[in-house]
FIPA-936776 format. One line per field, with one value per residue (C-alpha): residue number from 1; x, y, z. Coordinates in steps of 0.1 Angstrom, whole numbers, padded with zeros to 4 digits, m for minus. Layout:
<atoms>
k <- [NUM	...]
xx <- [X	...]
yy <- [Y	...]
zz <- [Z	...]
</atoms>
This chain:
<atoms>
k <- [1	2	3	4	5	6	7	8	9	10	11	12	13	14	15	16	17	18	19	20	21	22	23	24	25	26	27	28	29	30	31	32	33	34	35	36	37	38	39	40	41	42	43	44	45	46	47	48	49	50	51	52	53	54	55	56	57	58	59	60	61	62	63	64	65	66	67	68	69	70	71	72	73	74	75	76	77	78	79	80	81	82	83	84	85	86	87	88	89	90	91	92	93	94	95	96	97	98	99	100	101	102	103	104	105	106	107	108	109	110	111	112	113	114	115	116	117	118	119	120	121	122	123	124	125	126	127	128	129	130	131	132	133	134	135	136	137	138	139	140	141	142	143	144	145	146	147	148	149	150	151	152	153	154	155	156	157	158	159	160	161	162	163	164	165	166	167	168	169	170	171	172	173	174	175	176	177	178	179	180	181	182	183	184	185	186	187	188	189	190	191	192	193	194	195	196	197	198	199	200	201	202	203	204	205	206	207	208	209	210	211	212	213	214	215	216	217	218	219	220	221	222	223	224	225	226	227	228	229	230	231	232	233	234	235	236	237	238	239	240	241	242	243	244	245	246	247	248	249	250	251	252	253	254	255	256	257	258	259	260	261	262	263	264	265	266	267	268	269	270	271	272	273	274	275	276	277	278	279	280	281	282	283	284	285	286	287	288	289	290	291	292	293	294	295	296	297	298	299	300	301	302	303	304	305	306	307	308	309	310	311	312	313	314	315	316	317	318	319	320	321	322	323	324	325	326	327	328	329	330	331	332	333	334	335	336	337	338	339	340	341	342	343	344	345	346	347	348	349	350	351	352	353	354	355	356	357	358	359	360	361	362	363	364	365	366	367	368	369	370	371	372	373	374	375	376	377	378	379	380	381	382	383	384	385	386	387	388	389	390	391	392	393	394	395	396	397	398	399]
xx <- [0305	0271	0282	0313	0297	0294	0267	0261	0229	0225	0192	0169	0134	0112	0129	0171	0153	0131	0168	0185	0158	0153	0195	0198	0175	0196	0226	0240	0260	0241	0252	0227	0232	0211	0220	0191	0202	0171	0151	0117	0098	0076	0039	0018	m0005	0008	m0010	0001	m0015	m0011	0021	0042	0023	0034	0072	0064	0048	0077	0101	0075	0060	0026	0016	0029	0015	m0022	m0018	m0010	m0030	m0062	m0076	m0105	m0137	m0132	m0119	m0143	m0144	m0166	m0172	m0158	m0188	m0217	m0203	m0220	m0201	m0191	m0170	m0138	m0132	m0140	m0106	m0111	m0119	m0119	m0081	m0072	m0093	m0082	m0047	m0038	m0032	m0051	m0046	m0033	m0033	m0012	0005	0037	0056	0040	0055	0090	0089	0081	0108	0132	0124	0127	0164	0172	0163	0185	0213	0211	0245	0226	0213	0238	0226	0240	0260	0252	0270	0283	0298	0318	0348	0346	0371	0365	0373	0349	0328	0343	0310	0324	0305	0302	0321	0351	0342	0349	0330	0339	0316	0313	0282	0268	0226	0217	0184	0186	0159	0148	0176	0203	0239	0245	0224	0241	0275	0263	0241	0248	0223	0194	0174	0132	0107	0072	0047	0026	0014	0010	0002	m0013	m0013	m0024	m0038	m0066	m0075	m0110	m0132	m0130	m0149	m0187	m0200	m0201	m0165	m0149	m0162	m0135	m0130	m0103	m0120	m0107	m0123	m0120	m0125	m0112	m0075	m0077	m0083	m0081	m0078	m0087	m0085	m0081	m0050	m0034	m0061	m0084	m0075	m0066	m0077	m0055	m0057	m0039	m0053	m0035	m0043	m0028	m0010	0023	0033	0043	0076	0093	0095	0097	0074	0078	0070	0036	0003	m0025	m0063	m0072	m0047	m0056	m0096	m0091	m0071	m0106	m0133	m0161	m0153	m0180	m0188	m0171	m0139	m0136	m0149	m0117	m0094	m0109	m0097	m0060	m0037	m0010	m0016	0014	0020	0051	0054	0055	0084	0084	0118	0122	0130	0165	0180	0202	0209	0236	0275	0299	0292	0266	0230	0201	0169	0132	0133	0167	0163	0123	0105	0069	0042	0016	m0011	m0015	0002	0029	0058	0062	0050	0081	0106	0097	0095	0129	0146	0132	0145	0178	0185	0171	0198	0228	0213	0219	0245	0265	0297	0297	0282	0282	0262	0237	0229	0226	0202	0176	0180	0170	0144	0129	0135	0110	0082	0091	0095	0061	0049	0064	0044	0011	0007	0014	m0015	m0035	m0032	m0046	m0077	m0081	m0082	m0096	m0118	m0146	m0152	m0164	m0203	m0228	m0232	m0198	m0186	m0213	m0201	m0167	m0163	m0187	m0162	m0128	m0136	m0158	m0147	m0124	m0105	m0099	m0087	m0067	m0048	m0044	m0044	m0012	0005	m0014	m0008	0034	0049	0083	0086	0085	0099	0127	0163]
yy <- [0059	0042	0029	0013	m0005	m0043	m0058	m0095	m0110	m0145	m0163	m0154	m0158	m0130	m0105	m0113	m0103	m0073	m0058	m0062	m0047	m0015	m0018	m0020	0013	0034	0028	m0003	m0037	m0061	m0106	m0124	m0163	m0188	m0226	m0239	m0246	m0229	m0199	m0213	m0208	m0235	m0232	m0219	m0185	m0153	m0121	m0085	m0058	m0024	m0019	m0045	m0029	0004	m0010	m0028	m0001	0019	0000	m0001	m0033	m0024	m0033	m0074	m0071	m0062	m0088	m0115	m0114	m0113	m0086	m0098	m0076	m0089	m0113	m0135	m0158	m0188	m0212	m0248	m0267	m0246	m0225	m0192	m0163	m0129	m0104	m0093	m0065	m0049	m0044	m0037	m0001	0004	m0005	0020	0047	0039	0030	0043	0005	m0023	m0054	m0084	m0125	m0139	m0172	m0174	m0183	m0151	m0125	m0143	m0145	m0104	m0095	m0122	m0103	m0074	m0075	m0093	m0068	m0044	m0067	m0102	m0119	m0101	m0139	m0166	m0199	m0230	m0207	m0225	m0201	m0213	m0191	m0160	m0134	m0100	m0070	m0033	m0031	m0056	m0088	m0125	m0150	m0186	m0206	m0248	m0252	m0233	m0203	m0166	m0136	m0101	m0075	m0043	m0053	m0088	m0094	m0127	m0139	m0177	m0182	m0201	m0222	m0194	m0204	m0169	m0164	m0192	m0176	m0144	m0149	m0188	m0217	m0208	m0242	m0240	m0253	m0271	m0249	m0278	m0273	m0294	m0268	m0281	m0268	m0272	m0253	m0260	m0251	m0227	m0242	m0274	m0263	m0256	m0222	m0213	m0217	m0196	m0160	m0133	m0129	m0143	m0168	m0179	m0208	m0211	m0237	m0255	m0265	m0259	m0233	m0232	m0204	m0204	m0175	m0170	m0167	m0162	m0134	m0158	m0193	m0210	m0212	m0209	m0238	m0241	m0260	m0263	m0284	m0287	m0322	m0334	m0366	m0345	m0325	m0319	m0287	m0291	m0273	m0303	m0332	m0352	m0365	m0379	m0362	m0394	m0374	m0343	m0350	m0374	m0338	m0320	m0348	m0330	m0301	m0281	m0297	m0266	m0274	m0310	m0303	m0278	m0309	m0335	m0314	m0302	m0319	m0326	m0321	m0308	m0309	m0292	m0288	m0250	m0241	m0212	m0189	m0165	m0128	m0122	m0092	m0086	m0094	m0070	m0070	m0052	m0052	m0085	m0081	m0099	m0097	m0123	m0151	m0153	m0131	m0129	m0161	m0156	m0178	m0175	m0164	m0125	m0128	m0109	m0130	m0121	m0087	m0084	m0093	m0070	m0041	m0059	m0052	m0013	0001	m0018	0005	0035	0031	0023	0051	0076	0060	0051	0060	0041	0008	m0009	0021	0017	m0018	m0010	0018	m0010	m0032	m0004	0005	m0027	m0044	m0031	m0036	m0070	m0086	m0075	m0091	m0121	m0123	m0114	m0138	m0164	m0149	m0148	m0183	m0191	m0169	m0189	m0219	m0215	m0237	m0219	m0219	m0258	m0248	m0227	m0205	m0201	m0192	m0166	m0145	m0155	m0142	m0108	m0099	m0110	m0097	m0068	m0038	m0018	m0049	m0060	m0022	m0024	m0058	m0048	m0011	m0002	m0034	m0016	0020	0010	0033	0026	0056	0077	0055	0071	0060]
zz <- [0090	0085	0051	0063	0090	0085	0106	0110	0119	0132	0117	0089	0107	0105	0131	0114	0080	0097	0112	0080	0055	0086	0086	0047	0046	0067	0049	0064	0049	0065	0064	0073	0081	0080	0089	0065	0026	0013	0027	0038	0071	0090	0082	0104	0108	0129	0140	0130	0150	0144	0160	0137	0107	0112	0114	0082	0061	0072	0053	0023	0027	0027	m0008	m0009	0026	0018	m0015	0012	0042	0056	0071	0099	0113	0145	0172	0193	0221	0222	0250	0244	0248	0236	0217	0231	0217	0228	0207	0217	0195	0162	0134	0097	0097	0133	0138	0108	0130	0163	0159	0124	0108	0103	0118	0095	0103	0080	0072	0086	0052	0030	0058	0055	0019	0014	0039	0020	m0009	0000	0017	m0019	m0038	m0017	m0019	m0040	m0014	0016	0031	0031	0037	0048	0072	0108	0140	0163	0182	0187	0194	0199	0215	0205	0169	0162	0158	0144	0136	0133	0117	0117	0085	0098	0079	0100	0091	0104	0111	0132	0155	0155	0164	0170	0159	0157	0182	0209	0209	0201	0202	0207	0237	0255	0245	0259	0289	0294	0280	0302	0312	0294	0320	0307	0308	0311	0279	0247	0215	0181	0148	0115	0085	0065	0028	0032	0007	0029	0058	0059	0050	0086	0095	0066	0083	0086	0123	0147	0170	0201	0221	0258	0282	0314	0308	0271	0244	0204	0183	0142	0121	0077	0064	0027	0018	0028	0015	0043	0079	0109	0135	0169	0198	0235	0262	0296	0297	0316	0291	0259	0263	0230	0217	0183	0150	0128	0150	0137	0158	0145	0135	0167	0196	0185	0189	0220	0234	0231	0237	0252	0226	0206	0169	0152	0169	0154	0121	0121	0132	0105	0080	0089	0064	0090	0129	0145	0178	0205	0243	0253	0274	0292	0302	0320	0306	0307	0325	0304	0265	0249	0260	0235	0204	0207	0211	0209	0192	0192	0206	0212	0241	0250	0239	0250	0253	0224	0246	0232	0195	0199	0194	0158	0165	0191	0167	0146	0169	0176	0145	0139	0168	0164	0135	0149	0176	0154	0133	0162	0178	0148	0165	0194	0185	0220	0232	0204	0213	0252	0242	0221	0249	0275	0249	0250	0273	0298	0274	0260	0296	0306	0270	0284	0318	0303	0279	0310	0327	0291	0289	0328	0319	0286	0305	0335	0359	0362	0324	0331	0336	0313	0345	0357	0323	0310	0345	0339	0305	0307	0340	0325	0289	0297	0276	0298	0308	0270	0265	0294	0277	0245	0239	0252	0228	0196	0203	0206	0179	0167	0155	0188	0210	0233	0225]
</atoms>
């Protein structure tokens, strides 16, 4: 039945291509549409912890992986003004031994490319571009995409993945209104051999102060460093990747900042710069044969890098399901929602409360923030935060 099932997926970001390669593994005909005339992704870093990589090497992706990213010894935090530092965790060898993969930071663009690849190689007409949805019928023989040039595409079962701003999400759950966050979000990436000696170390660094925070980390095995600074403002609201500020906003945004911090800004190429809107998880995302996956249905602040990491865990299970449920596809989708859901909307809430502990008040004095951070980042409160996000195996997970 499997091989006769058509399944259309909305959006070629990194969790539409993730369902289609797990899909195109198990058997399945998978469409994928993407509005965009060429197959590129905004640049920009992401984190893979354990729990995406294990989803990823399952669908043999380990090898362009490991060519591609950068593997860090460790994460640290570092106070805004002094920069004092505490360590946050080990990784290298001691996520292998703890959670059975390693954990990657990688630029955005390589991940997109090897899963681009790799549903190509499956199937050369699997991603069609310049295909924009729009919308959507449906009754219980099946799925009709329609898409902005008038074009109709049938399928079986219908996932869309066209993110934050999903046409099928407001079709299926209604538009759904983004508050500020109160947020403004920069980013930028820097070529390695730019920066001083000092600043080119293999860890994930993540700088905290009152109302603000910046994280760095290397990228492109190594080549390029990771930048992304937020501040809390009320005057910026657009949430858009590709919208340009100046090196000048950027450093006036963290005056007062340690040295390190604007020796990282002098040398981004392009500063970019978004509001962060925040929604609230949905209670619902799957009706019929329609479902959603990402950020399409759980956009999360990036306050505990797993946004990405979601998707992908998105897209796995969404095969596993259609894989056991293959005969009653509007029962597999409502079994990956109820196996996600739960999960993905706590996800949601604690990176909110991620970002208040990155920013807050009492981070403002020497004093205040040497207590602040041994209480908030002592051991058993980092294991507390992340350890049940690494130890997620898609694998096992109940369907």
């Amino acid at each position: 039945m499997k091989q006769q099932m058509r399944v259309l997926i909305a959006g070629a970001g990194i969790g539409g291509l993730t369902a289609a390669l797990a899909l195109q593994k198990r058997g399945y005909q998978v469409t994928v549409c993407e509005q965009a005339a060429e197959l590129r992704e905004v640049g920009a870093g992401l984190q893979l912890s354990p729990n995406a990589l294990r989803a990823l090497y399952q669908l043999g992706l380990e090898a362009p992986l490991r060519a591609l990213a950068s593997e860090p010894d460790g994460k640290e935090i570092r106070l805004w003004n002094s920069g004092q530092t505490w360590k946050l965790f080990d990784l290298g060898a001691t996520s292998v031994a703890k959670y059975g993969y390693p954990y990657y930071m990688m630029y955005r663009p390589d991940l997109h490319q090897v899963l681009a690849d790799a549903v190509r190689a499956i199937d050369p007409a699997a991603i069609m571009l310049g295909a924009q949805c729009t919308g959507y019928e449906q009754d219980g023989q099946g799925v009709k995409l329609k898409l902005a040039d008038g074009r109709v595409l049938e399928g079986d079962i219908l996932v869309g993945a066209d993110g934050v701003h999903s046409k099928i999400r407001a079709q299926l759950i209604g538009p759904g209104k983004p508050v500020f966050s109160g947020c403004r979000a920069w980013r930028g990436v820097i070529p390695m051999d730019h920066l001083p000696h000092h600043l080119r170390r293999r860890v994930g660094t993540n700088w905290v102060g009152p109302g603000a925070h910046v994280i760095h980390y290397p990228l492109h095995n190594g080549e390029l460093m990771n930048f992304v600074g937020i501040v809390e403002r009320d005057d910026w609201q657009v949430e858009s990747w590709t919208q340009q500020g100046t090196h000048e906003e950027c450093h006036a945004d963290f005056a007062g900042w340690h040295e390190d911090v604007h020796e990282l800004i002098r040398h981004i190429g392009v500063p970019f710069k978004w509001a962060l809107m925040a929604r609230d998880p949905l209670q619902r995302w799957s009706e019929g044969r329609v479902t959603l996956l990402g950020d399409a249905c759980h956009p999360t602040l990036p306050f505990l890098a797993q946004g990405a990491v979601m998707a992908v865990e998105d897209g796995y299970i969404i095969a596993r399901c259609l894989d056991k449920y293959a005969s009653d596809p509007a029962l597999a989708l409502k079994k990956y929602e109820a196996a996600r859901i739960e999960r993905t909307n706590a996800i949601v809430l604690k990176s909110t409360e991620n970002g208040k502990r990155f920013h807050n008040p009492a981070l403002a004095s020497a004093e205040g923030a040497a207590a602040y951070v041994d209480r908030e980042w002592a051991e058993p409160k980092v294991i507390d935060r992340y350890d049940w996000l690494f130890r997620y195996n898609v694998d096992e997970v109940e369907i």
